[in-house]
Backbone as CSV, one residue per row, in Angstrom:
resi,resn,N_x,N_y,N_z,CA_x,CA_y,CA_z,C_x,C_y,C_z
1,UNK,-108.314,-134.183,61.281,-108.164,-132.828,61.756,-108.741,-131.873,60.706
2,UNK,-109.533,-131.029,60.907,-110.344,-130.016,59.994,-109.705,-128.772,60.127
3,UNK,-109.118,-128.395,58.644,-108.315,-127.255,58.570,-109.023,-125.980,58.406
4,UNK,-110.233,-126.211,58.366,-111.530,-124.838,58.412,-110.375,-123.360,59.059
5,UNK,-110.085,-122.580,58.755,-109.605,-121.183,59.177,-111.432,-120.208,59.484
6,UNK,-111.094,-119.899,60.466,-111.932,-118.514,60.923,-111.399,-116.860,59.945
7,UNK,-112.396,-116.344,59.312,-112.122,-115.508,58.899,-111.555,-114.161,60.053
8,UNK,-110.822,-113.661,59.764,-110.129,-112.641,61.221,-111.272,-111.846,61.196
9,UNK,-112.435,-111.345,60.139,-113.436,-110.335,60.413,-114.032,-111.027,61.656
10,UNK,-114.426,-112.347,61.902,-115.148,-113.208,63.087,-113.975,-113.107,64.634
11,UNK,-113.057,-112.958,63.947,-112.406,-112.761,65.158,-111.940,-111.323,65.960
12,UNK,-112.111,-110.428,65.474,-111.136,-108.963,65.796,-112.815,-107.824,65.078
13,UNK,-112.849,-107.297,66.166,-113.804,-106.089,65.890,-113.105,-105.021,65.237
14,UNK,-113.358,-104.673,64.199,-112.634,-103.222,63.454,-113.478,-102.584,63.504
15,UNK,-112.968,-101.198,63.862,-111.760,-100.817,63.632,-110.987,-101.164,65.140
16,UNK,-109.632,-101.601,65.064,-109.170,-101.858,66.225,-108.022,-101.290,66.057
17,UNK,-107.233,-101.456,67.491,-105.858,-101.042,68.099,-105.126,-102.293,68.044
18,UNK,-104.179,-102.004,67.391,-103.312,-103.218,66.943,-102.037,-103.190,67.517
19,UNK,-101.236,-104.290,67.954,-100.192,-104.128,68.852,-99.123,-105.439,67.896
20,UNK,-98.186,-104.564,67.638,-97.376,-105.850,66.443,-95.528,-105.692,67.279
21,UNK,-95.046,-107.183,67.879,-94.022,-106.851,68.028,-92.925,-107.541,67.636
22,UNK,-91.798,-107.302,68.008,-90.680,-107.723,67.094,-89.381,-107.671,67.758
23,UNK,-88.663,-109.281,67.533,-87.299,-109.204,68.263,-86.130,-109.172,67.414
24,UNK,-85.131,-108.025,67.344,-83.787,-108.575,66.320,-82.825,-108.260,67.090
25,UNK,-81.595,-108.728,66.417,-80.298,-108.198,66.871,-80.347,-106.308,66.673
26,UNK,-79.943,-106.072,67.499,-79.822,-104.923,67.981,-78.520,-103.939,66.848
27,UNK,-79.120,-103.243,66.202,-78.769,-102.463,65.351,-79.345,-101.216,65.045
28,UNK,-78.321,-100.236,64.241,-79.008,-99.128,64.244,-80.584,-98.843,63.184
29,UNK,-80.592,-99.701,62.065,-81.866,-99.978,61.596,-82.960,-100.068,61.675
30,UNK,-82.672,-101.058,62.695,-83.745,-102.359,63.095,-85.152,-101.680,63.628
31,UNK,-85.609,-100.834,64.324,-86.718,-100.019,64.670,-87.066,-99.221,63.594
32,UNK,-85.964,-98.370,62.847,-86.745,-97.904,61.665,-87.159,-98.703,60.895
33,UNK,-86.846,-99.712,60.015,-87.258,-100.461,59.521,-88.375,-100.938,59.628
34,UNK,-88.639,-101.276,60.917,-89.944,-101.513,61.432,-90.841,-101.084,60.914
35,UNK,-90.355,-99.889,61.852,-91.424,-98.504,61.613,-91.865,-97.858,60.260
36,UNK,-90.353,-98.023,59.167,-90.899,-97.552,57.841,-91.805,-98.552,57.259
37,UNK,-91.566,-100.006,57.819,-92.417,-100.742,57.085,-94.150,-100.790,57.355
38,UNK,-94.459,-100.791,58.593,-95.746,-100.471,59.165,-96.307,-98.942,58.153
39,UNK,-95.425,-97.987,58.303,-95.680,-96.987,57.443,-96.352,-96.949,55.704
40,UNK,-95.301,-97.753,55.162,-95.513,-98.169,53.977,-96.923,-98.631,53.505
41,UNK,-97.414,-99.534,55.153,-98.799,-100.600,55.068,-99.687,-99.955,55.169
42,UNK,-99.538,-98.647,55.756,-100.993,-98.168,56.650,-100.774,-96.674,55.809
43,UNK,-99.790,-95.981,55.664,-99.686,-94.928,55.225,-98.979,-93.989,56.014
44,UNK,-98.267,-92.936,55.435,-97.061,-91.799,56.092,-97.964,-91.077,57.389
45,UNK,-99.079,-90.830,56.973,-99.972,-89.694,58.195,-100.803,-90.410,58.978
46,UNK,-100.411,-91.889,58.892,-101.173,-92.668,59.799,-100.201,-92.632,61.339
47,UNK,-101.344,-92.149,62.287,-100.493,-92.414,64.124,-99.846,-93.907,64.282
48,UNK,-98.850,-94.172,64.196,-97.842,-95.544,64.733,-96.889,-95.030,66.227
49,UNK,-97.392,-96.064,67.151,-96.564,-95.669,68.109,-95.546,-96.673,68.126
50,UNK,-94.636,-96.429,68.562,-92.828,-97.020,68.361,-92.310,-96.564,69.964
51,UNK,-91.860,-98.054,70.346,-91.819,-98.267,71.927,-90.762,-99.413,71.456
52,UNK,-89.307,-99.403,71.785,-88.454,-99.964,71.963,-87.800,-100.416,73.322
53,UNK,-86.681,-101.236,73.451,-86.225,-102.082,74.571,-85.412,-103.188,74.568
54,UNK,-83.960,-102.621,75.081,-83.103,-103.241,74.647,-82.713,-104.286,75.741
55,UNK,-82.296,-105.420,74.946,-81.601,-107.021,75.889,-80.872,-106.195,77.169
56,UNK,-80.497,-106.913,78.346,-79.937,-106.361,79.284,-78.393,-106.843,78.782
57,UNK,-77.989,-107.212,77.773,-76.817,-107.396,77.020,-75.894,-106.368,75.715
58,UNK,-77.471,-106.168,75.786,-77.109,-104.999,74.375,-77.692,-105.784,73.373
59,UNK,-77.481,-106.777,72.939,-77.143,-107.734,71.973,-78.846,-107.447,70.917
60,UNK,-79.748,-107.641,71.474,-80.958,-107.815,70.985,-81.546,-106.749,71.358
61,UNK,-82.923,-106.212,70.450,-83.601,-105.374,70.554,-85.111,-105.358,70.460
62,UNK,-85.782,-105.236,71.116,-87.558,-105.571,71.345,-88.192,-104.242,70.486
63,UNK,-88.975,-104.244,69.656,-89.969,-102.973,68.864,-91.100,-103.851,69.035
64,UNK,-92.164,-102.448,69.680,-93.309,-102.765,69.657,-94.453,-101.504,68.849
65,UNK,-94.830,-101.833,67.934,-95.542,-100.713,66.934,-97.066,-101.370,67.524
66,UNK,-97.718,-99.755,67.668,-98.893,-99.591,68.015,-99.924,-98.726,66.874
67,UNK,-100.925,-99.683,66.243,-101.811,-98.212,65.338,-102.798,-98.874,65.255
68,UNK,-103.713,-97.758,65.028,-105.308,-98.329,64.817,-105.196,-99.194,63.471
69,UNK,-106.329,-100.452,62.930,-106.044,-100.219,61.741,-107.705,-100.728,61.823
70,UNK,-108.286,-100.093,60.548,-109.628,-100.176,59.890,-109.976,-101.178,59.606
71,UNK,-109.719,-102.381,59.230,-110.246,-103.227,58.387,-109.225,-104.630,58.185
72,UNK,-109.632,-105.597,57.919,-108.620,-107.513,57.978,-107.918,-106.717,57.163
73,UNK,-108.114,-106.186,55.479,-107.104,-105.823,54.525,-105.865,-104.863,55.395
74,UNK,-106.491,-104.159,56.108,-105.307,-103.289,56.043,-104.580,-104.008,57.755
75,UNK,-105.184,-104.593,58.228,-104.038,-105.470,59.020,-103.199,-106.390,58.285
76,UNK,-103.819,-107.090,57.437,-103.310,-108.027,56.794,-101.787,-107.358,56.315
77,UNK,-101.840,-106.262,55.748,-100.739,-105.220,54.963,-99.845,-105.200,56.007
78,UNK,-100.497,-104.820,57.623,-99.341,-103.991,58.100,-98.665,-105.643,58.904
79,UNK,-99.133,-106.400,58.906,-98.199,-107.589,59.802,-97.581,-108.392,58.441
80,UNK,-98.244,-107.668,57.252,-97.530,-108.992,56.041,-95.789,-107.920,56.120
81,UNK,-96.232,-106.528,56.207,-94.992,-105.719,55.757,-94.320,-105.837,56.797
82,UNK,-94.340,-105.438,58.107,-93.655,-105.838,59.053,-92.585,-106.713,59.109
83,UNK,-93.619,-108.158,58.947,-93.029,-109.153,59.160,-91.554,-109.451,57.784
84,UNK,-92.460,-108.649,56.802,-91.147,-109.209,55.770,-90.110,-107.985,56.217
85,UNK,-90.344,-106.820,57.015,-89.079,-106.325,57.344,-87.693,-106.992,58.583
86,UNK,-88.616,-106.963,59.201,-87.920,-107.985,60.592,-87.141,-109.708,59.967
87,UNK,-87.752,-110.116,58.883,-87.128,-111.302,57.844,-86.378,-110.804,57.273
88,UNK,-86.117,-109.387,56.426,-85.053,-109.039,55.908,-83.845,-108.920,56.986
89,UNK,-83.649,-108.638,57.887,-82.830,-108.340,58.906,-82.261,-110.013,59.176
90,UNK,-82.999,-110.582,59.525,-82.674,-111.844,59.727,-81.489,-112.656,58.510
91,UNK,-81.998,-112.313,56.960,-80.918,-112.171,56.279,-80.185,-111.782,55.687
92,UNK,-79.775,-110.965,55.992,-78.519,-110.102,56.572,-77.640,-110.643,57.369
93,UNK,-78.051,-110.678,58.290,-76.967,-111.596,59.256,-76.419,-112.712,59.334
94,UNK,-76.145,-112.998,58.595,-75.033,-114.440,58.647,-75.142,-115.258,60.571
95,UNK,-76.070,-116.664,60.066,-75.749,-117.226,61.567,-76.443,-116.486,62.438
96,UNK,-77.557,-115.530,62.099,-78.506,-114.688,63.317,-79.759,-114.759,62.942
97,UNK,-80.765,-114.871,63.586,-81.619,-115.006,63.576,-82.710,-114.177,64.059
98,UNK,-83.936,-113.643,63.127,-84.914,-112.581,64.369,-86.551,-113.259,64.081
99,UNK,-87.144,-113.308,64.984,-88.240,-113.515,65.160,-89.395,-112.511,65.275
100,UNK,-90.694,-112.483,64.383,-91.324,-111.646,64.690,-92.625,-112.282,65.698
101,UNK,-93.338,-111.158,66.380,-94.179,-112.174,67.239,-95.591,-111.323,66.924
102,UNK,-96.391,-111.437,66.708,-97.787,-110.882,66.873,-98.840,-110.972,67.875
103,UNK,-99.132,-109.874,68.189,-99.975,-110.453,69.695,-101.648,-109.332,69.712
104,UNK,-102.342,-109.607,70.497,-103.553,-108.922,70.559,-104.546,-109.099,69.403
């Protein structure tokens, strides 16, 4: 099996519209967090759209952050930060678990 990786510049035309989403237990945090973390990656005056959606339980909570981003580096930033926010949440919770998902 040949572990060759495709560089993401071969894969994704930049500058693109990036769509990053994310499932946790449902808390009052959990979307900001998100959101401050995408922030952190891309910058405070960068457009992030923030589109939430909650379990028909309550229990869990869906964030979906939307922003252009310029270049592999600065995607790379905003799904590395993301993702380690949505992992912090995860431990935290004792026995809970959140998954982040990336798509587009």
């Amino acid at each position: 099996m040949d572990d060759t990786r495709i560089p993401i510049e071969e894969l994704i035309d930049f500058p693109t519209r990036y769509i990053f989403k994310a499932i946790g237990h449902h808390t009052l945090a959990f979307s900001g967090r998100c959101l401050a973390a995408a922030r952190g990656a891309l910058g405070e005056d960068r457009k992030i759209e923030l589109r939430t959606r909650m379990s028909s339980k309550a229990a869990y909570l869906s964030v979906t952050l939307i922003a252009r981003v310029e270049n592999a580096d600065e995607l790379r930033a905003f799904l590395e930060s993301c993702q380690t926010a949505v992992c912090s949440q995860a431990n935290r919770a004792a026995g809970e678990s959140s998954r982040p998902a990336a798509s587009e």
